[in-house]
N, C-alpha and C positions, 0 to 999 in steps of 0.2 A: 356674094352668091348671085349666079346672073342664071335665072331657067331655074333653079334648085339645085346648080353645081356652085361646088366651093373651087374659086380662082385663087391665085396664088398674088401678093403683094401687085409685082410688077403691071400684071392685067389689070388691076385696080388703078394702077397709075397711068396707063394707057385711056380705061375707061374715062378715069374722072380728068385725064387734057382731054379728051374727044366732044369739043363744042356743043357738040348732038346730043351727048348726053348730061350735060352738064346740070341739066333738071332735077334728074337722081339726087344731089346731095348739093347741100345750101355753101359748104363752106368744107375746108378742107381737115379742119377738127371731126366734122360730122364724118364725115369720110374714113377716119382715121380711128373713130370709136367705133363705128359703122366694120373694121375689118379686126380689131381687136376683139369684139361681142364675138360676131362668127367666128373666130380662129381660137380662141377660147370652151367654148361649146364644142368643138371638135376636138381637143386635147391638144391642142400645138403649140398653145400661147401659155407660159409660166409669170407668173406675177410678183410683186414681192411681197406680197400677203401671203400666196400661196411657199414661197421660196420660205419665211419666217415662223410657220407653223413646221414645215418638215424639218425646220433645227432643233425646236424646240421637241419633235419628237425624239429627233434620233438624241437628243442628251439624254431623255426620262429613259429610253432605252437604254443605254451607256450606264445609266446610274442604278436603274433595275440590274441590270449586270453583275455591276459589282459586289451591290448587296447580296447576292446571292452568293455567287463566291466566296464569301469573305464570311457569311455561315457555313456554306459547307465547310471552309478549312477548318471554322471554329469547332463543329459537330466533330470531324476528323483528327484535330489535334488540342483535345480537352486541357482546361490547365489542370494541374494538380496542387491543391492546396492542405500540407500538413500542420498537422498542430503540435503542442511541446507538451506532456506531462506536466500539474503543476504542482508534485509534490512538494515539499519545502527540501525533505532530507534530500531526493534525485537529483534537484536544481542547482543544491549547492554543489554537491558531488560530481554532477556533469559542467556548472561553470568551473570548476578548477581544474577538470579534465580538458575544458576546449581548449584553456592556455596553452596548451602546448598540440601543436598539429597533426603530429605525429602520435598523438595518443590517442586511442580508441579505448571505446566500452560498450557494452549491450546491457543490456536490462540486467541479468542475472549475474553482471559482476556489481551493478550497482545496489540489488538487491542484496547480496551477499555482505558487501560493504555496511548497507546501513542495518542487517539484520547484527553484523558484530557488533558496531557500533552501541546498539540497542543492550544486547548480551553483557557484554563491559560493565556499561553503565549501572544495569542489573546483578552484576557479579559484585561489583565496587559498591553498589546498598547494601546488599547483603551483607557483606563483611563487615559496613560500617554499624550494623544491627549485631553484630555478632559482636564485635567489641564492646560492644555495649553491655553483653551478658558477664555479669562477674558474681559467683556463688558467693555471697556473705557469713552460711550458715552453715556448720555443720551436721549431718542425715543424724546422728546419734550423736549426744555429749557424752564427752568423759569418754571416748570408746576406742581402741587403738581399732586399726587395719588388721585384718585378718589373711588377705589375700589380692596383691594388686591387680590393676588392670594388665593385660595379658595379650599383645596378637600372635604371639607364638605360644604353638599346643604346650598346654600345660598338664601335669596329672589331676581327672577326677576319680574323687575315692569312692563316690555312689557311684557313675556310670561305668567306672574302672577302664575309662580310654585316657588320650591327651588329645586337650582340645583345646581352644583359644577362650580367653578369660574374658568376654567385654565388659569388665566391670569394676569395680571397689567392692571391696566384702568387708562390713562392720561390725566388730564385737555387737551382741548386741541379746539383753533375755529377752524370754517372750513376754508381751504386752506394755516392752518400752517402746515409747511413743518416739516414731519416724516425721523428722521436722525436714517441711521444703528449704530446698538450699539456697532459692535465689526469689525471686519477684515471678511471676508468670499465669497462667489461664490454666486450672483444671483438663485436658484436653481428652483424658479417657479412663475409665475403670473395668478394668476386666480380670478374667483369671484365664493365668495359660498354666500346661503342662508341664512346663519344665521348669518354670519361675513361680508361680502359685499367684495369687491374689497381686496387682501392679497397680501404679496410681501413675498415670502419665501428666508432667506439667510443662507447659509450652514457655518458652520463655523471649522466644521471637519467631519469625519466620522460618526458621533452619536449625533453632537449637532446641531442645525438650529433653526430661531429666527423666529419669524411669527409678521407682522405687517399688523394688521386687521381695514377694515374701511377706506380705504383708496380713493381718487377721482377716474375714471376709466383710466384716465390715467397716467402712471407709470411713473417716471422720471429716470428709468433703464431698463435695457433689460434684461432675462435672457442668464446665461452665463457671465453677466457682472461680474469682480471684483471691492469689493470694498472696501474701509476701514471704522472703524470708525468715523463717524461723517459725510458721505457722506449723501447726501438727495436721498430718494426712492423713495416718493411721497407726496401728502398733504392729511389731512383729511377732509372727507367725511362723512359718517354716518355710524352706524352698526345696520343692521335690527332687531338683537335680542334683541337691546339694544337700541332703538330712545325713551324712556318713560324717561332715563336718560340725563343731561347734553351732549353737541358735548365735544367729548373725542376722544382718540384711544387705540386701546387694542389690548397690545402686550401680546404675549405668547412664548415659547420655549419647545420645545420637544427636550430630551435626550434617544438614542437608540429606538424609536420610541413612548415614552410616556410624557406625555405634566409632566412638573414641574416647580417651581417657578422661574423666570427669576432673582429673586434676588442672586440666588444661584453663578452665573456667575460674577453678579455685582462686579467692583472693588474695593469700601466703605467697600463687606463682607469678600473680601478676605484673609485669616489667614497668 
């Protein structure tokens, strides 16, 4: 700077050969630092300090960058993460289903699946509890059959229609004592209208013996257990049936429907 103007290199190297001025600057460094300070201060001179701070920006830039992009795509395309049922019965059911590629299923065929499954297994107890019931006893000794079991209408001589027979009809006088046929649990005493005075004995889940006709008082309680050949009560009358012989009419229901009590008996069993 010569006056408080800025010269340009070349007039500097003019000035500092110019003998006359050679006062101005000791040596040719000085001279050279001397145009560097000023052209610096003016914005014209780039350094390589200054050149190594603008890379290092423009990388944190670059890398601010990315990271931003690379959340947005995230925010934009979410993963999705499912999870598997761990029931035991679906798992099995659905690993033998993937064996094969072509096979599909949904829920409600898999539900269906293990609800049979379940049912089976349930149907195949019960029956094995039913085999189990074998009548040892008979309802009256010494007493023939009066009237067999029946699901086709038969004639009544008291209601004077034909109707189905669910039952065994046993000789029988009044206040001979009616003996359980098989092992089982007391399970009700009541009196109905058409059968008179009943002693209901449970003898598994599905099977129960019905002894109809009986005096009003019971010679067990429910609740009671009993076995085989214990006494329940004596015989009385059956209103549906007073136009016939004093008898008693036994019946059995299996899974809630009345069948031949013979079925149970121990003479029929294979």
């Amino acid at each position: 700077m010569i006056g408080g103007v800025n010269v340009d290199k070349n007039f500097f190297n003019d000035y500092f050969d110019d003998e006359n001025e050679q006062e101005f600057f000791d040596s040719e460094d000085e001279y050279e630092d001397d145009y560097e300070h000023r052209n610096r201060k003016n914005g014209k001179t780039f350094t390589k300090g200054f050149l190594t701070a603008l890379s290092i920006c423009m990388v944190a830039i670059g890398a601010a960058l990315w990271t931003t992009v690379n959340n947005v795509n995230s925010y934009l395309n979410p993963e999705v993460i499912t999870y598997e049922s761990s029931d035991t019965d679906r798992d099995e059911i659905s690993s033998s289903a993937s064996s094969d590629p072509e096979f599909e299923v949904d829920d409600a065929q898999v539900n269906a699946v293990v609800s049979g499954v379940k049912d089976e297994k349930k149907d195949e107890k019960s029956e094995e509890k039913n085999r189990e019931v074998v009548f040892t006893s008979s309802p009256i000794n010494n007493k023939k059959i009066m009237a067999e079991y029946s699901e086709a209408p038969v004639y009544n001589e008291t209601l004077g229609d034909f109707r189905a027979h669910p039952g065994i009809d046993y000789e029988a006088d009044v206040d001979d004592k009616v003996r359980a046929m098989g092992s089982g649990v007391v399970k009700d005493i009541y009196y109905d209208d058409m059968w008179g005075n009943v002693v209901v004995v449970e003898h598994s889940d599905s099977v129960e013996s019905y002894y109809c006709g009986l005096a009003q008082t019971a010679l067990v309680q429910m609740g009671e257990v009993v076995s085989a050949g214990d006494f329940l009560g004596t015989v009385y009358a059956i209103p549906c049936e007073t136009a016939e012989e004093s008898h008693v009419h036994i019946a059995v229901k299996e899974n809630g429907k009345w069948v031949n009590p013979q079925k149970f008996m121990k003479s029929n069993e294979n």
